[in-house]
C-alpha positions in Angstrom: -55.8 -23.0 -67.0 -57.0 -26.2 -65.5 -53.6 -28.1 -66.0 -51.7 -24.7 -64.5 -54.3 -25.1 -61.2 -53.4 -28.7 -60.4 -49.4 -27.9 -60.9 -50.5 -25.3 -58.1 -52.1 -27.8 -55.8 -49.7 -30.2 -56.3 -46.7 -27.8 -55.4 -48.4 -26.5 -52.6 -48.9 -30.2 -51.0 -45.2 -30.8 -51.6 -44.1 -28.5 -49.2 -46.2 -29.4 -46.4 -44.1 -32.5 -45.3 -40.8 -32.8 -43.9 -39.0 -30.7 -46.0 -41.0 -27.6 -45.0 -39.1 -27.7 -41.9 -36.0 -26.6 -43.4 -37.7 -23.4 -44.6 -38.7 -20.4 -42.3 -41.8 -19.3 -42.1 -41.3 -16.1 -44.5 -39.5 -18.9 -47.2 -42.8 -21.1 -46.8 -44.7 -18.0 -47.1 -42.4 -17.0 -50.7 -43.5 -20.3 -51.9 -47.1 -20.5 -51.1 -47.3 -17.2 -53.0 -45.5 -18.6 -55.9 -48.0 -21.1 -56.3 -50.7 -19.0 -55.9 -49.7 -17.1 -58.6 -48.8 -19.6 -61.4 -52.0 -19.1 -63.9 -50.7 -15.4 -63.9 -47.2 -16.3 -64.7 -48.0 -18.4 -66.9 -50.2 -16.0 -68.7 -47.4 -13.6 -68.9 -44.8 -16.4 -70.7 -48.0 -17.4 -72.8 -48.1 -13.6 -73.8 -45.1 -12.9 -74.5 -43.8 -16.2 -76.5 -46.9 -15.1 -79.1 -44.9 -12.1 -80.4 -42.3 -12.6 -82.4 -39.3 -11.4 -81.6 -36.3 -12.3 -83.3 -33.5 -10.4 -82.8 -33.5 -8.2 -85.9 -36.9 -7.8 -85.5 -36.4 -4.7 -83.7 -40.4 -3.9 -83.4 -41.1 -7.2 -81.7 -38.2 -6.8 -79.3 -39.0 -3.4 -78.0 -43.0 -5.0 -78.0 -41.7 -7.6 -75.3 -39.6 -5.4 -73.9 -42.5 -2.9 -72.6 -44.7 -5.9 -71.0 -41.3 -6.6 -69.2 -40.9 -3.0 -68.3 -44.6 -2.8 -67.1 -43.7 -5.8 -64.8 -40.4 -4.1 -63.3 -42.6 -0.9 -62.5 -45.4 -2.5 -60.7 -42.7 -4.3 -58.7 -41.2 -0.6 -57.8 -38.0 -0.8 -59.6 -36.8 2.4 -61.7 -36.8 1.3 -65.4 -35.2 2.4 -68.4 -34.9 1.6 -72.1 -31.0 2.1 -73.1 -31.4 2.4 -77.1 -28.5 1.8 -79.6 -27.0 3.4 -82.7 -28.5 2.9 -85.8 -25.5 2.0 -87.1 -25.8 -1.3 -85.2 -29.8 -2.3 -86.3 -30.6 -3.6 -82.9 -33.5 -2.7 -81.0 -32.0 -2.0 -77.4 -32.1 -3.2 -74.2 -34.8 -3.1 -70.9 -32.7 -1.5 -67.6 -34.9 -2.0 -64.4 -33.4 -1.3 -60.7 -34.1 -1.1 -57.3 -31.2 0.6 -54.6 -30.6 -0.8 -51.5 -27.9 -1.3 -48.8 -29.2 -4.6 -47.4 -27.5 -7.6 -48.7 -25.7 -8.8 -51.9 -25.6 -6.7 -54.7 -27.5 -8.7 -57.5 -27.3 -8.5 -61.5 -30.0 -10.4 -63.0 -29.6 -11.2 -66.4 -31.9 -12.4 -69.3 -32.8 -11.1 -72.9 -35.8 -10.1 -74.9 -34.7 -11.9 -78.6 -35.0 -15.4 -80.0 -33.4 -16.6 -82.9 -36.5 -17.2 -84.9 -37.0 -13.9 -86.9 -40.1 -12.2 -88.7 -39.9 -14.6 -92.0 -39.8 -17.5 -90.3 -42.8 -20.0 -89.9 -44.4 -19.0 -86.5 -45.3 -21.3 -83.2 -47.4 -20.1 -80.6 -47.6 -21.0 -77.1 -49.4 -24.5 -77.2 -49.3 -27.8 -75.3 -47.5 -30.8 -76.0 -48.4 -32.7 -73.3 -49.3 -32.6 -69.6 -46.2 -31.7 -68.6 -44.5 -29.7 -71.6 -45.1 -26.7 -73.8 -43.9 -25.5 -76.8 -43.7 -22.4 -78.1 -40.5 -19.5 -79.9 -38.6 -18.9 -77.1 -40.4 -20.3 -75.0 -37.2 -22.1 -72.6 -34.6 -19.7 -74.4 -35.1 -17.4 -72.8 -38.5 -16.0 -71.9 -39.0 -18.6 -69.9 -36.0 -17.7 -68.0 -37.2 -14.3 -67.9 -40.9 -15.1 -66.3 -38.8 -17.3 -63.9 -37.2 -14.2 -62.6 -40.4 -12.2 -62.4 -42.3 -14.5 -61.1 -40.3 -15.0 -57.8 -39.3 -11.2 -57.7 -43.2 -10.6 -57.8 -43.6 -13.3 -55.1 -40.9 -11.3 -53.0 -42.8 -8.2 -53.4 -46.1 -9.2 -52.6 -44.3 -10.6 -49.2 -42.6 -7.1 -48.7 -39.1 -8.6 -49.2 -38.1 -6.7 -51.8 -37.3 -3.0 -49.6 -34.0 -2.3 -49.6 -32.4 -4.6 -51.4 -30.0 -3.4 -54.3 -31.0 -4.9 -57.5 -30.8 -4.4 -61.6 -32.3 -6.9 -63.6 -30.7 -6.6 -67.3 -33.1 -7.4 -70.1 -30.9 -7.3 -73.0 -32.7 -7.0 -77.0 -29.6 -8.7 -79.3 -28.1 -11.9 -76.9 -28.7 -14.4 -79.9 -26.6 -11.6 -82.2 -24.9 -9.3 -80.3 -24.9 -5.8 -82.0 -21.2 -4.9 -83.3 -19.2 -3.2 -82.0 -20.2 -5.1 -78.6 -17.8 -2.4 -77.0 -21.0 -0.4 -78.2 -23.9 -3.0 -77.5 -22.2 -4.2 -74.2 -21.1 -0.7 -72.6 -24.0 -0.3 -70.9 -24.5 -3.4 -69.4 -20.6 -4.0 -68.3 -20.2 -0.9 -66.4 -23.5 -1.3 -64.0 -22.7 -4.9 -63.7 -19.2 -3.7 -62.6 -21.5 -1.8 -59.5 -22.8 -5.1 -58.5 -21.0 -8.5 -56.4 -23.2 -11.5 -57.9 -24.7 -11.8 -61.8 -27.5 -14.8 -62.0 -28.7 -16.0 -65.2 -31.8 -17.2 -66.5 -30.6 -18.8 -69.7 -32.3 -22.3 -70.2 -31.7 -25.0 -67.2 -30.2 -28.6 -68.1 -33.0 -29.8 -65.4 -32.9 -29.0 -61.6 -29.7 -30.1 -60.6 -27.5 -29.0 -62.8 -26.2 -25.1 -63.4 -23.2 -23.1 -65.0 -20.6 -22.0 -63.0 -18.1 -21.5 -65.9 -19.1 -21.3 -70.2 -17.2 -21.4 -72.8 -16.0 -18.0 -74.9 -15.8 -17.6 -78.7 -13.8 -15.9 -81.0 -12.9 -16.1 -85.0 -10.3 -16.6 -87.2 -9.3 -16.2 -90.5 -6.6 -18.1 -92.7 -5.6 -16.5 -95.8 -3.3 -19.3 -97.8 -1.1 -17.8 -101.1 0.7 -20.5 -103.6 1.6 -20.0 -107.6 -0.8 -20.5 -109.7 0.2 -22.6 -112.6 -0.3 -25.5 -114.9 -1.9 -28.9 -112.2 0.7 -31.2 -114.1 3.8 -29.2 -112.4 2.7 -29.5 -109.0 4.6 -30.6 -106.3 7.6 -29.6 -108.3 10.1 -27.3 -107.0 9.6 -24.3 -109.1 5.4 -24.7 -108.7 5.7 -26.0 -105.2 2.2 -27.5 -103.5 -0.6 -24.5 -104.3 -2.7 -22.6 -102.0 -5.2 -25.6 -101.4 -2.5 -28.3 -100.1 -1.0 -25.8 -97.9 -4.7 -25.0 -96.4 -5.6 -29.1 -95.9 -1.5 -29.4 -94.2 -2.3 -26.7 -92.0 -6.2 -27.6 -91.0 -5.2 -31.4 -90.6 -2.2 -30.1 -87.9 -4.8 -27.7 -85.8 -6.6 -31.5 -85.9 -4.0 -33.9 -84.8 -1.9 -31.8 -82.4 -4.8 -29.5 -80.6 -8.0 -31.4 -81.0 -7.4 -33.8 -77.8 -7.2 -30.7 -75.4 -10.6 -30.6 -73.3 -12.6 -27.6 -73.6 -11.3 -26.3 -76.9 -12.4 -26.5 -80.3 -11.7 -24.5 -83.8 -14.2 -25.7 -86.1 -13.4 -24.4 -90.3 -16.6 -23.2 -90.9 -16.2 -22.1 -94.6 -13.3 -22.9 -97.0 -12.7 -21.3 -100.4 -10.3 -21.7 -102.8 -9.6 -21.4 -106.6 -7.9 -19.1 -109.0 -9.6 -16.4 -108.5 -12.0 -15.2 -105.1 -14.6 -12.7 -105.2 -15.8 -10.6 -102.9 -18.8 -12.7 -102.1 -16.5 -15.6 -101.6 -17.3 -17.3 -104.4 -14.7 -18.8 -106.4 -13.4 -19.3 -110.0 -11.2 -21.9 -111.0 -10.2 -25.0 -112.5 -9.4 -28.6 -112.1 -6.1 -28.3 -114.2 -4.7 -25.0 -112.8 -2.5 -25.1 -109.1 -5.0 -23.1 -106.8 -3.1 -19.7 -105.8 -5.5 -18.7 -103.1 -7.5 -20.4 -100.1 -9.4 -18.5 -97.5 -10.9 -21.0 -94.4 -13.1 -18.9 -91.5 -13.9 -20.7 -88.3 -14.8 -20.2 -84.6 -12.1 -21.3 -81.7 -13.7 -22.2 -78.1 -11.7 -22.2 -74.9 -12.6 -22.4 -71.0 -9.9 -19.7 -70.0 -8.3 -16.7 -71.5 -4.6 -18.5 -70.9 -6.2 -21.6 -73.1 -7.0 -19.0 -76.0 -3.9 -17.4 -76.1 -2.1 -20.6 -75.9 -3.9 -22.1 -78.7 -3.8 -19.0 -80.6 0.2 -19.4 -80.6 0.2 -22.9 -81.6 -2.1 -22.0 -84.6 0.1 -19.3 -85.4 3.3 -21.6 -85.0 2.0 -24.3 -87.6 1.0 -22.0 -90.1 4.2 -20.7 -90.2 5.5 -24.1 -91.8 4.9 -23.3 -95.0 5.0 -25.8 -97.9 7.6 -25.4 -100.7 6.1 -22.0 -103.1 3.2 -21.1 -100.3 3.0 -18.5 -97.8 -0.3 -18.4 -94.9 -1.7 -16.0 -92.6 -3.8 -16.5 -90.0 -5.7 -13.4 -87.5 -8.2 -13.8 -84.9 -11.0 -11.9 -84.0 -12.2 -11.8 -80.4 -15.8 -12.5 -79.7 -17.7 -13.3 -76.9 -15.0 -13.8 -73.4 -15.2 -16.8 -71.4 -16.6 -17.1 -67.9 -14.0 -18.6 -66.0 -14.9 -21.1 -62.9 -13.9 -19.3 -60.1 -13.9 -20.1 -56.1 -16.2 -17.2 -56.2 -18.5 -19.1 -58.6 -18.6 -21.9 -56.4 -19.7 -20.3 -53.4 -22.8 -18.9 -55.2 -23.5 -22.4 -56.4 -23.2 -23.4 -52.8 -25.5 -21.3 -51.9 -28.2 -22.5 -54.4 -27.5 -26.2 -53.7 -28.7 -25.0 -50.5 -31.8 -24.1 -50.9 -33.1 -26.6 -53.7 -32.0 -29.3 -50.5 -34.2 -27.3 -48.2 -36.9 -27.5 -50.6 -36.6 -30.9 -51.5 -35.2 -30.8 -54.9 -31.9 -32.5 -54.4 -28.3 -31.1 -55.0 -27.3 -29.2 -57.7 -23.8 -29.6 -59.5 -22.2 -28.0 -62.0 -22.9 -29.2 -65.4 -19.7 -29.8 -68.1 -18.7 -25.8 -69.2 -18.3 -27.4 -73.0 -22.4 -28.0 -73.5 -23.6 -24.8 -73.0 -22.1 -22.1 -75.8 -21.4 -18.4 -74.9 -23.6 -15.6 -73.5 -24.0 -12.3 -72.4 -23.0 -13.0 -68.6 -19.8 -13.7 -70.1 -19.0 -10.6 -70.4 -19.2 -9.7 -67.0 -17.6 -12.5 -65.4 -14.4 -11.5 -65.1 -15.8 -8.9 -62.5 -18.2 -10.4 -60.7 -19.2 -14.0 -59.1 -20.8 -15.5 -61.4 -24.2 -18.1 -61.8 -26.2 -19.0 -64.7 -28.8 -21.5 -66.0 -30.8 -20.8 -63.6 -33.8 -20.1 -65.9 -36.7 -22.6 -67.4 -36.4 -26.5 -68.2 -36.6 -26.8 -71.2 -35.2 -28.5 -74.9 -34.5 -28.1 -78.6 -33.2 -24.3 -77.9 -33.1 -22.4 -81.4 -35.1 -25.2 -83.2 -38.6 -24.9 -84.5 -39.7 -27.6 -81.9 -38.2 -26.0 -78.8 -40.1 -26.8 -75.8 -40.3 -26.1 -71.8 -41.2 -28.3 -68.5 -44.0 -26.8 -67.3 -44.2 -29.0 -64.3 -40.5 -27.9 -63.1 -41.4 -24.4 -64.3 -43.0 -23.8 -60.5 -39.8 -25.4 -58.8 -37.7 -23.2 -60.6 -39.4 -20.2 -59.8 -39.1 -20.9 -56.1 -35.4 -21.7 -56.1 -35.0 -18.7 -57.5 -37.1 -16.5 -54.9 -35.5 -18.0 -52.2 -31.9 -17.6 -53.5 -32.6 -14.0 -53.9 -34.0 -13.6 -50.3 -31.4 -15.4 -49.1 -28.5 -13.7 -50.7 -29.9 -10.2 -49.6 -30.7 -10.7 -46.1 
């Protein structure tokens, strides 16, 4: 508590000097109660990285979920708990809204799961150091999500918050998305589609850098046929080059003729191959018999929709070129979209940059769409200008040793405020 009082004192003091000026006297008013309120918000985060909540651990999720909802209603929005099929084994997702006709209309996005489930060893909330804490989930992404409340409870206290039109979107299964998603992400694309801007709160690379564009991810599947026969005939004309030759031809062309392209990648995640494959993908075979069957799974990343369709046809193209006796097949399976940059994008980032120069933080950029993987806002971006990363400092996301910057955690919080008040004056 002592270490969260001097962040306090020390934020408080770095708004007194010259850069104050930028800010009106509401804005300086946001932040004072931003700082006055950090051993709360921290006490929330502290609370609610202490339950597990992986994402199939459905009783954890909906656990977090209700402190969160118990946080929207004291703020006065209209909450809601949309609940999935069994059939999917998720635990749902947290709705909360307020309706308004002054200013933008914001989508506020963050999620409820972590990747580190029920069975796996368990880290609480705990102090590295001065300035960073550890903890499950901790910058991915409750983190994020305290960073939201905190500056919409800063907004409240200040009277800021009448009016406005806002639905924060808490969903339970980011980390594994519940399939169908045209199940799972129903919901959550049609009252997006209501809105004009979606923030995230998924983990910040630092202060001054945020995503206007991420990459989406989809699947494939090559399915590689050759004759099985005696491993002395091969590369004859009647036995031809077998089912695993034709697989390392086809994988070694995706390599050399698509690898160079920025932004997209197709990485084999699991080859098989052998006489025989079972369903578990296991398979049976031996070193002196010609391999009749291959099966290789992998992911394919791309910035755009053109630059997945384009690679999907050059994929398709070299798998055509069979070897002599083998015959391939390759389908895809769409996954998560991607979110495009967009002029639209920019001019939200604009608007950020803004205030973190007001306040004294420096200007933001966009950071490099291929480090940051896919996410829920993804699928929204296609109808909506778009920001994200706007949540906690933090690093090691979805390793046991993930961590947060406590000290930036205050900063963060009052970018955010302001951005909101800003965009729905």
């Amino acid at each position: 508590m002592k270490k969260t009082i001097l962040i306090t004192l020390i934020f408080s003091l770095s708004i007194s000097g010259s850069f104050a000026q930028k800010l009106s006297v509401i804005e300086l008013e946001i932040i004072n109660k931003i700082n006055s309120q950090l051993p709360q918000s921290e006490a929330l985060l502290k609370k609610v990285v202490n339950i597990n909540s992986g994402t199939l651990n459905k009783e954890g999720v909906r656990e977090v979920g209700a402190i969160f909802r118990k946080e929207f209603d004291d703020l006065g929005f209209q909450t809601q708990w949309i609940s999935l099929p069994d059939s999917l084994n998720r635990a749902g997702h947290l709705v909360a809204e307020r309706k308004g006709k002054q200013g933008k209309k914001l989508f506020l996005i963050g999620h409820l799961d972590t990747v580190f489930e029920k069975a796996m060893a368990f880290a609480p909330y705990s102090y590295v150091n001065d300035s960073t804490v550890t903890g499950q989930g901790v910058n991915d992404m409750k983190g994020g999500d305290v960073v939201l409340l905190a500056a919409l409870k800063a907004l409240k206290d200040n009277g800021l918050l009448e009016n406005t039109n806002l639905t924060a979107y808490f969903t339970g299964d980011e980390e594994s998305a519940g399939k169908p998603t045209s199940i799972s992400r129903k919901d959550f694309i049609e009252r997006a589609k209501t809105c004009e801007i979606a923030l995230g709160f998924e983990t910040a690379i630092g202060l001054n850098t945020v995503a206007t564009a991420r990459r989406g991810s989809s699947g494939w599947k090559l399915n590689v046929k050759g004759i099985m026969g005696h491993s002395s005939t091969i590369f004859s004309q009647q036995a031809g080059y077998g089912a695993i030759y034709e697989a390392a031809r086809i994988l070694n062309d995706f390599r050399t003729q698509l690898s160079q392209e920025k932004y997209l990648t197709f990485n084999p995640g699991l080859i098989v191959g052998g006489s025989e494959i079972n369903d578990n993908k296991e398979a049976i075979g031996k070193d002196n018999i010609i391999s009749p069957r291959v099966t290789v799974t992998g992911d394919l990343r791309f910035l755009t929709e053109t630059q997945k369709e384009n690679a999907r046809s050059k994929m398709k193209e070299i798998v055509a070129q069979n070897l002599n006796k083998t015959k391939a097949e390759i389908t895809f399976q769409d996954g998560i979209p991607s979110m495009e940059p967009t002029p639209e994008n920019e001019k939200v980032l604009a608007a950020l940059n803004q205030v973190s120069l007001d306040l004294g933080f420096g200007e933001v950029k966009a950071g490099d769409p291929g480090s940051r993987g896919a996410g829920d806002i993804s699928y929204i971006a296609k109808y909506l200008a778009c920001l994200d990363g706007l949540g906690a400092s933090g690093r090691g996301a979805h390793a046991p040793n993930e961590t947060m910057q406590i000290k930036e955690f205050p900063k963060h919080i009052q970018r955010v405020a302001l951005l909101i008040y800003r965009l729905t004056r």
